[in-house]
C-alpha positions in Angstrom: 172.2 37.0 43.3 173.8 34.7 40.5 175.1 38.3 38.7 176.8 39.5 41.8 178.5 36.1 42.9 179.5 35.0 39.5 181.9 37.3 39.0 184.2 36.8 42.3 183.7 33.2 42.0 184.7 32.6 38.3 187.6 34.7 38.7 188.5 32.9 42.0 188.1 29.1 40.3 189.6 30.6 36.4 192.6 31.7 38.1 193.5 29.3 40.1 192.6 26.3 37.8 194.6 28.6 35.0 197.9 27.8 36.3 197.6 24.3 36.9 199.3 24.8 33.3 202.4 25.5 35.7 206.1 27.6 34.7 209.6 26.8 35.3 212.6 27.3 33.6 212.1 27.2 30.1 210.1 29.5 29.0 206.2 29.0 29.4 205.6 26.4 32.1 208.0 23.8 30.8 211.2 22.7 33.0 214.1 21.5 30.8 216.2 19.9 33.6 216.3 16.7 32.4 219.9 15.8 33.9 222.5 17.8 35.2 224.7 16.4 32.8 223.9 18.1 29.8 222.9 21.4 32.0 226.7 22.4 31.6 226.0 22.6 27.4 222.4 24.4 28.3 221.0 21.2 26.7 222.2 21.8 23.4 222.7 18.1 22.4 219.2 17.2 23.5 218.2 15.3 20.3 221.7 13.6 20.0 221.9 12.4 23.5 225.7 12.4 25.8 226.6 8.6 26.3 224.7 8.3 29.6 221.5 6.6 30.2 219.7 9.9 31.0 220.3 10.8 27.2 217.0 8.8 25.6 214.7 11.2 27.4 215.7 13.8 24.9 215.6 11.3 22.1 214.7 7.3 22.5 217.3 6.6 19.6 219.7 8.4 21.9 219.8 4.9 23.2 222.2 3.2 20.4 225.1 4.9 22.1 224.3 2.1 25.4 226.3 -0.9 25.3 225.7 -3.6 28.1 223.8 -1.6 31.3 223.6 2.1 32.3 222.2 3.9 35.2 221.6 7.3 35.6 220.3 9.7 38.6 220.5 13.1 39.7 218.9 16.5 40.9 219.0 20.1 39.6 218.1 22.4 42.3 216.4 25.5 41.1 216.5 29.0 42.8 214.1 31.5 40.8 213.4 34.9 41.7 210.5 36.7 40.3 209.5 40.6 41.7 207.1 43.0 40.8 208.6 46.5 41.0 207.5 49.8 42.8 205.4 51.9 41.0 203.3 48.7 40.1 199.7 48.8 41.0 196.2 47.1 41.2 192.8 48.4 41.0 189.0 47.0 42.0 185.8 47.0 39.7 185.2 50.2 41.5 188.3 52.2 40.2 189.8 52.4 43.4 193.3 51.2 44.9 194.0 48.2 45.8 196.4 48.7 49.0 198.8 46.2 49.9 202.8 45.7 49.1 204.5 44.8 46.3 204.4 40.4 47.3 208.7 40.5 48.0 210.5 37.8 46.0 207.4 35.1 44.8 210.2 32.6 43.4 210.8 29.5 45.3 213.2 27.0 45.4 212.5 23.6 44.6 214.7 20.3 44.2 213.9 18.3 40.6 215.1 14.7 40.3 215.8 12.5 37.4 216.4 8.6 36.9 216.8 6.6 34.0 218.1 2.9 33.4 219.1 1.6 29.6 219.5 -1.9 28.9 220.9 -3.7 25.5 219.1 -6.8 24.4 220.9 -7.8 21.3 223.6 -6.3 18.6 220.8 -3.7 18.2 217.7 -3.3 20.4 217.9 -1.3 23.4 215.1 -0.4 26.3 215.0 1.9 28.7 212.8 3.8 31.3 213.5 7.3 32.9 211.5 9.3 35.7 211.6 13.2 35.0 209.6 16.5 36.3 208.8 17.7 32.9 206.3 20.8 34.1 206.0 22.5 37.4 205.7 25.8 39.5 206.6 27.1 42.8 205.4 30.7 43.4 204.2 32.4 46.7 203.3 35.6 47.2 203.4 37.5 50.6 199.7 37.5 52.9 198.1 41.2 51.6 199.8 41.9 48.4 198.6 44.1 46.3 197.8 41.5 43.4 196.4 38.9 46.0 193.3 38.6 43.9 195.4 37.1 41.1 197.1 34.9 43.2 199.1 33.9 46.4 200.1 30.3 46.3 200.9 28.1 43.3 202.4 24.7 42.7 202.4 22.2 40.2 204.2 19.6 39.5 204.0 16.7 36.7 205.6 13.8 37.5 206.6 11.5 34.1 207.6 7.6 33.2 208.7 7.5 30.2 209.3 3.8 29.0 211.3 3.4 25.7 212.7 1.0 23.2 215.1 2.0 20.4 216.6 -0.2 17.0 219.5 0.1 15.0 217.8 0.1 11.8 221.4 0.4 9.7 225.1 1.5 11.3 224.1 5.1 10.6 220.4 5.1 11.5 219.0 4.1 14.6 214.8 4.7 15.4 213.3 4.6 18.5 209.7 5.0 20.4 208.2 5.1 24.1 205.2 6.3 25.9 204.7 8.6 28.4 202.8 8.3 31.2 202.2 11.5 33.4 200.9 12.7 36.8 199.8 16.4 37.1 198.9 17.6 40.7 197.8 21.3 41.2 197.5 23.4 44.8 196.7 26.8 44.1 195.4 29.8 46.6 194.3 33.1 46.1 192.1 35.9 47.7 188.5 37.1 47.0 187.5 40.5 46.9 184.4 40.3 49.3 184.0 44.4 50.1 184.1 44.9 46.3 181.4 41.7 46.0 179.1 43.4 48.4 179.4 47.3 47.7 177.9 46.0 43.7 175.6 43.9 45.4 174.4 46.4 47.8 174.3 49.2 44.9 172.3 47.1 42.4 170.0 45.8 45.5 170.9 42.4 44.8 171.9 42.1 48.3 169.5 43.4 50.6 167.8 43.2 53.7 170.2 41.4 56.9 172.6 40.5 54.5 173.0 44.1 53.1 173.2 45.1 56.6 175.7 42.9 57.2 177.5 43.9 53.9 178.3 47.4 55.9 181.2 46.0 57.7 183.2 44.5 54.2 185.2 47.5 53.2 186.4 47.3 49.3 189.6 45.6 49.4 190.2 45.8 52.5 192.5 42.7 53.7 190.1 42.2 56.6 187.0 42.1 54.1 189.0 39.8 51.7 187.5 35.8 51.1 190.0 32.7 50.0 189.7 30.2 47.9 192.1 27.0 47.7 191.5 24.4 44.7 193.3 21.3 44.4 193.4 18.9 41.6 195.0 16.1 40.2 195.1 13.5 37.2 196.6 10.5 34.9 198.1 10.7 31.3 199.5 9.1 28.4 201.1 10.4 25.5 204.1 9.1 23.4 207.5 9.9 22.2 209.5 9.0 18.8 213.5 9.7 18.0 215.6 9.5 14.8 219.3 9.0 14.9 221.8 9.6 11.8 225.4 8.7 12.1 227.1 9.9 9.3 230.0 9.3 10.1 232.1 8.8 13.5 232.5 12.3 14.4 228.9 13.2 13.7 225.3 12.7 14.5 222.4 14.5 14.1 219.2 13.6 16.6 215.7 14.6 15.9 212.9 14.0 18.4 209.2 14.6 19.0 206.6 14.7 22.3 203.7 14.5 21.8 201.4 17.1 24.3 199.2 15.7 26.6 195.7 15.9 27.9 195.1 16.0 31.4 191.8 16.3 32.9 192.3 17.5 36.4 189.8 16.3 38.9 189.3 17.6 42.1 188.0 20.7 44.6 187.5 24.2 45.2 187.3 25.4 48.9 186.0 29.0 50.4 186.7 31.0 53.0 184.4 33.6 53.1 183.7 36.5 55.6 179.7 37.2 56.6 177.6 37.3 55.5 179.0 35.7 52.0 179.5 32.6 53.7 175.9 31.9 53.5 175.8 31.9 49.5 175.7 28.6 47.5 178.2 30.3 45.0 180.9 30.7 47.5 180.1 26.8 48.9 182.9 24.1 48.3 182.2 22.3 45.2 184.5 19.9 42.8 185.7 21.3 39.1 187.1 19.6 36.7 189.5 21.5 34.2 191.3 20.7 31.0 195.1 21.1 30.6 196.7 20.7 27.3 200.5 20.7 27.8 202.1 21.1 23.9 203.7 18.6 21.9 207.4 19.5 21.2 210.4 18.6 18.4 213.7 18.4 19.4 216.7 18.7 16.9 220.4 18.6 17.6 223.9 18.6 15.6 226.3 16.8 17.2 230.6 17.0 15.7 233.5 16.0 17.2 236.5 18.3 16.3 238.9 16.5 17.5 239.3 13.9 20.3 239.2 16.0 23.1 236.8 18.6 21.4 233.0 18.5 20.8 230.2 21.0 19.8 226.4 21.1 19.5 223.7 23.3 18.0 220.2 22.2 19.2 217.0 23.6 18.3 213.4 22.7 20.3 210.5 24.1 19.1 207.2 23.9 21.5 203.5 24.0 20.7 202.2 26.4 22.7 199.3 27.8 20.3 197.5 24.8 22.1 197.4 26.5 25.3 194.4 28.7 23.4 191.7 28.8 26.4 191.0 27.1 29.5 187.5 25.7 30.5 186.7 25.6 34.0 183.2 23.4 34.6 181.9 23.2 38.4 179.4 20.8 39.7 177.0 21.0 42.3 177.0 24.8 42.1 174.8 25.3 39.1 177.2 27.5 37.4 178.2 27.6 33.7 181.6 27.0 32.2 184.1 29.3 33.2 186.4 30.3 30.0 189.5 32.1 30.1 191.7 33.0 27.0 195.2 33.0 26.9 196.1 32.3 23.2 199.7 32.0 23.4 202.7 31.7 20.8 204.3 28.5 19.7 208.3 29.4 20.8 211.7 28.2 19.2 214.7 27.6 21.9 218.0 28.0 19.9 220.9 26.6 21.9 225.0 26.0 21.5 227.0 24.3 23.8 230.6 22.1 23.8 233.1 20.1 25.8 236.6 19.8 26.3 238.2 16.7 27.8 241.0 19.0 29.2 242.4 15.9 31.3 242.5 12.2 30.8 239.4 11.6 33.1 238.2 15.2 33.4 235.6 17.3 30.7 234.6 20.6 30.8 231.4 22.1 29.4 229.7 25.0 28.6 226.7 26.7 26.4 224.2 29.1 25.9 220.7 29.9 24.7 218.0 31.8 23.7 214.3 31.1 25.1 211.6 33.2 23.6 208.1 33.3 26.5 205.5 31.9 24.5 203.3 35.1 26.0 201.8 37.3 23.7 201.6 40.6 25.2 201.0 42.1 29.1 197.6 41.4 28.9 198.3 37.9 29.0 200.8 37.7 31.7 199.5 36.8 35.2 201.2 37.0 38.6 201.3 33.5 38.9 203.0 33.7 35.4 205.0 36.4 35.0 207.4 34.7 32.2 209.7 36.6 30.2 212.3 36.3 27.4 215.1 33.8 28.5 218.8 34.3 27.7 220.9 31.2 29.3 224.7 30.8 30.6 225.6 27.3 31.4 228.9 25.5 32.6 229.4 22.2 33.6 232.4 19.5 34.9 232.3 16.0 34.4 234.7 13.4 36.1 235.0 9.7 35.4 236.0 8.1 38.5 236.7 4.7 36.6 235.5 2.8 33.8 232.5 2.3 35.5 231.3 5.7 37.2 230.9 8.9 36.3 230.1 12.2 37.9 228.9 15.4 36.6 228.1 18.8 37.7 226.1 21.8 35.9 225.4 25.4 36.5 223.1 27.8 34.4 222.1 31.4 35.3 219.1 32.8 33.2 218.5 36.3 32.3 215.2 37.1 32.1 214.0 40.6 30.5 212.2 42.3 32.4 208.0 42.3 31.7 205.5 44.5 31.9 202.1 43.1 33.2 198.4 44.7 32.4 196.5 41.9 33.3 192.5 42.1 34.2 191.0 39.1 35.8 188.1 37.5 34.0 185.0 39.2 35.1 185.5 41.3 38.3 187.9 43.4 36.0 190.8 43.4 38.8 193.4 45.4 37.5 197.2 44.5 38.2 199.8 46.8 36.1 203.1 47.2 36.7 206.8 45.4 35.6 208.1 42.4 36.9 212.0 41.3 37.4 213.1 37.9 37.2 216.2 35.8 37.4 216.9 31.7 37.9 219.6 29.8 39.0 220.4 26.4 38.6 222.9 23.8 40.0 222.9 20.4 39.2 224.6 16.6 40.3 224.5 13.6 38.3 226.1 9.9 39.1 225.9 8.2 36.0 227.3 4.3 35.6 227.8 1.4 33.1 228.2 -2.3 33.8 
């Protein structure tokens, strides 16, 4: 039985443990919403940090610019839209048509916070802490798509603290360091091919007697033959962060940054819903799995000049690691299967970004920016339904008001372009076929309450 059941099971458990690796709104699976603030410039001052408290999660040395107390919080609501297009389709191990629509809009919306708090100790040592949602994914598909059996439902989320501390080492350079300390959670659903699983069987006479007979009502992919599987997971990190801060001058800075990536090590259950008579079989039981999920180290870099003023530009640069998202390994206990190994072998990406502000108005700024956000995806072969990431082009503005010399308030919008993607993917061995193009768009609006005491 173990050839027959393998096959349905491992792409079942490799899928669904795959995208605990997540997407958002950079490209890959990385969300770069770190305040609404600097959403306005499309985040291209990430490395050289805006003033506010929220600023050292780009950079810790960011942190020099704090003097006495500062509070930060806000939320960027996100609205994406990804849709596979008609004249997409999907085919079983059998050859034949996989029936079913086309999944309607699979984006959904979701609400990100962020909170961060600087202190000053002396002339020069600062320390901070800030909450963020550095990864995540929202994606549901309609009941009976066509591609159910790479995916329905997906979300992830990793939740991070990042405590900090930064030093003026000199007037122009300022260092600082922090760790951060992650939670990853994963829910992921997706259907099971059980027709397809028991015509092979039945063929090869590795299903036989009653169950064989039984076999005779599962249809191949029909949605009334089709199984489920749901896996959850979760787990605890800790990586770290560094920043470098050079101050020239008083109308520039330049900000450099690195993350380091994280290994998780998600813990926690696979559960079936299977028709008869594969309910009976061992390999379709509920089990715990345990998979491994690398998220990349990246380095942030900024330039940061004042014109004038009233007038301030930035060019920022953040390259991400995602060659170490090579393969993900999928073990399984109590069902006596082997490691399940899926390749992805993606590209490490560069996000070029330029953004500005104006203060237009004694208490009023105005921002805007723009950028470019490669998909770290190599080809169609490696895009998946649950993934269906494209190149990125972004359009940001953004209005900041200070109420008085103690509050702030600011307000961001982005829309993303995202070209549109072809997708040839075949899931690991059942050979499900899902070929077609995929649209995708993203919208984002953001409010942040910032203060100083």
């Amino acid at each position: 039985m173990n050839r027959i059941h393998k096959p349905a099971l491992a792409t079942a458990v490799s899928l669904s443990i795959a995208v605990m690796s997540g997407q958002a709104q950079s490209a890959g699976f990385a969300l770069m919403e770190k305040n609404a603030t600097d959403l306005g410039q499309a985040y291209a001052n990430l490395a050289t940090g805006n003033g506010e408290a929220n600023g050292l999660v780009g950079n810790p040395a960011a942190m020099t610019q704090i003097d006495g107390t500062a509070i930060s919080g806000g939320i960027n609501y996100i609205q994406p839209s990804f849709e596979l297009q008609p004249g997409s389709a999907s085919t079983n191990a059998l050859g034949g048509t996989v029936p079913g629509g086309f999944g309607g809009d699979a984006g959904q919306s979701a609400a990100i916070p962020n909170a961060s708090i600087v202190h000053q100790l002396d002339e020069k040592t600062r320390v901070g802490v800030a909450l963020t949602v550095p990864f995540g994914l929202a994606t549901e598909y309609k009941d009976g798509w066509l591609g159910r059996y790479h995916g329905l439902e997906s979300h992830v989320e990793v939740i991070e603290i990042n405590p900090a501390i930064s030093f003026d080492v000199t007037p122009e350079w300022s260092i600082g360091g922090g760790l951060t300390i992650q939670y990853a959670e994963a829910k992921l659903t997706s259907a099971i091919d059980g027709g397809t699983v028991c015509a092979v069987g039945v063929a090869t006479s590795e299903i036989t007697g009653p169950a064989a007979t039984a076999c005779g009502a599962l249809a191949p992919s029909a949605v009334g033959s089709d199984g489920y599987v749901k896996v959850e997971g979760d787990d605890w990190s800790v990586g770290y962060t560094v920043g470098l801060m050079w101050q020239p001058s008083g109308v520039t800075r330049v900000g450099v940054s690195y993350r380091s990536g994280v290994d998780h090590e998600l813990e926690g259950d696979a559960d079936y819903t299977m028709p008869v008579p594969l309910n009976a079989f061992p390999r379709f039981s509920d089990n715990p799995v345990t998979a491994g999920l690398d998220l990349p180290p990246t380095v942030a870099a900024s330039l940061t000049h004042d014109f004038s003023d009233e007038l301030t530009g930035s060019l920022g640069l953040l390259w991400t690691g995602w060659s170490s998202f090579e393969e993900l390994r999928v073990e399984q206990s109590g069902s006596g299967q082997d490691d399940i190994l899926t390749k992805e072998k993606w590209d490490d990406t560069l996000r070029v970004a330029v953004g500005g502000e104006w203060q237009f108005a004694p208490r009023w700024t105005l921002r805007a920016g723009a950028a470019y956000d490669p998909t770290p995806v190599p080809s169609a072969e490696f895009r998946t339904a649950r993934l269906p990431d494209a190149d990125r082009t972004w359009a940001s503005m953004g209005l900041g008001y200070e109420i008085n010399k103690q509050w702030s308030v600011d307000v961001g919008y982005t829309h993303i372009w995202m070209t549109d993607s072809t997708i040839d993917n075949v899931t690991e061995s059942d050979s499900n076929t899902l070929s077609g193009q995929y649209q995708g768009k993203v919208d984002i609006l953001g409010l942040q309450v910032n203060a100083h005491f």
